[in-house]
Residue, then its C-alpha position, 0 to 999 in steps of 0.5 A: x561222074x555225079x554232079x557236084x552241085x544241083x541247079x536250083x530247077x533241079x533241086x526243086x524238081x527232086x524237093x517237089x518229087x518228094x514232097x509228092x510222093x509223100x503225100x501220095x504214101x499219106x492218101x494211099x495210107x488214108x484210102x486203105x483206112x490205115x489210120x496207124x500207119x496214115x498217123x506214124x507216117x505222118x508223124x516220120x515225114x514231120x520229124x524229117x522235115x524237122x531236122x531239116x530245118x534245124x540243119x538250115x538253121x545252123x548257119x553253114x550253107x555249104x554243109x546244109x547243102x550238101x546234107x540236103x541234097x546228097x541223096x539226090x545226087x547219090x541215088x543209089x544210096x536212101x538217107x536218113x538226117x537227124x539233126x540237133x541245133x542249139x546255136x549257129x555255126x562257124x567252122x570249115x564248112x567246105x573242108x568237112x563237105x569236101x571230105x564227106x563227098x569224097x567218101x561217098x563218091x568213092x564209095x558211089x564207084x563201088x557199091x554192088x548195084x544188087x545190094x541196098x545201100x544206105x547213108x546215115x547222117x546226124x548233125x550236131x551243132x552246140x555252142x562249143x563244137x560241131x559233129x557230123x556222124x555218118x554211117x553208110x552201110x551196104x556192099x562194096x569192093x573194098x575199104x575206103x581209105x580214109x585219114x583222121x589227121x586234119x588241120x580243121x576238123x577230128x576225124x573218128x574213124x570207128x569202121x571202115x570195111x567193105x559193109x560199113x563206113x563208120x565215122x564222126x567229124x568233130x569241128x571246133x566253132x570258130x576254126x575256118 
């Protein structure tokens, strides 16, 4: 059973195993004289970092927790997040992350250890609504059964199989 949350010494051990790593790929890059690559890797880590601020400033952090943190507690799966935010957010947070938990743990039971796994998130947040997409794909044994019907949020369910989870949760701002 995966922890639903991090203690906050975890939580930095794995940001601070992270950042190291990163600057590990940087001077490995450097050392190789792979200025290219040194300078695209550069340029990716930016943008990640990027996308994790615009997600702390969203103003949800239950849902920024769970974004933030889900691939250290899912370490089967690599994710990636991107993320546009133009204003901050009120919407059932905790009912969205219950819900994406609960895909992914189901999913995490699964998943055939020999095949790569992979979590794609984007998350949205405009004056007038709020979307988080989430692609996963890799191999597990059967579809995930998953419903679209809620009282807080829409569901769009473009895939479910046992290669690729494929959806969007759209939230009204305002609806807690």
């Amino acid at each position: 059973m995966k922890p639903n949350k991090l203690t906050v010494p975890e939580a930095l051990r794995l940001a601070n195993h992270d950042f190291l790593n990163r600057l590990q790929m940087i001077m490995m890059y450097n050392e190789l004289g792979k200025q290219e690559q040194c300078q695209a890797y550069i340029a990716k880590t930016v943008n990640e970092m990027q996308a994790v601020s615009a997600v702390n400033r969203a103003g949800t952090p239950v849902l920024a927790e769970w974004l933030l943190t889900v691939g250290w507690r899912y370490n089967e799966f690599a994710v990636a997040l991107t993320s546009t935010v133009t204003g901050t957010a009120t919407v059932a947070e905790s009912a969205v992350v219950a819900y994406v938990e609960a895909c992914i743990a189901a999913i995490a039971k699964q998943v055939d250890v020999y095949c790569e796994q992979y979590i794609t998130l984007d998350y949205t947040v405009e004056p007038a609504h709020v979307a988080l997409a989430m692609r996963v794909t890799g191999q597990w044994q059967t579809p995930i059964q998953l419903t679209e019907k809620n009282e807080r949020f829409t569901v769009n369910i473009k895939a479910s199989t046992t290669t690729v989870l494929d959806l969007c949760i759209t939230a009204k701002q305002g609806v807690k």
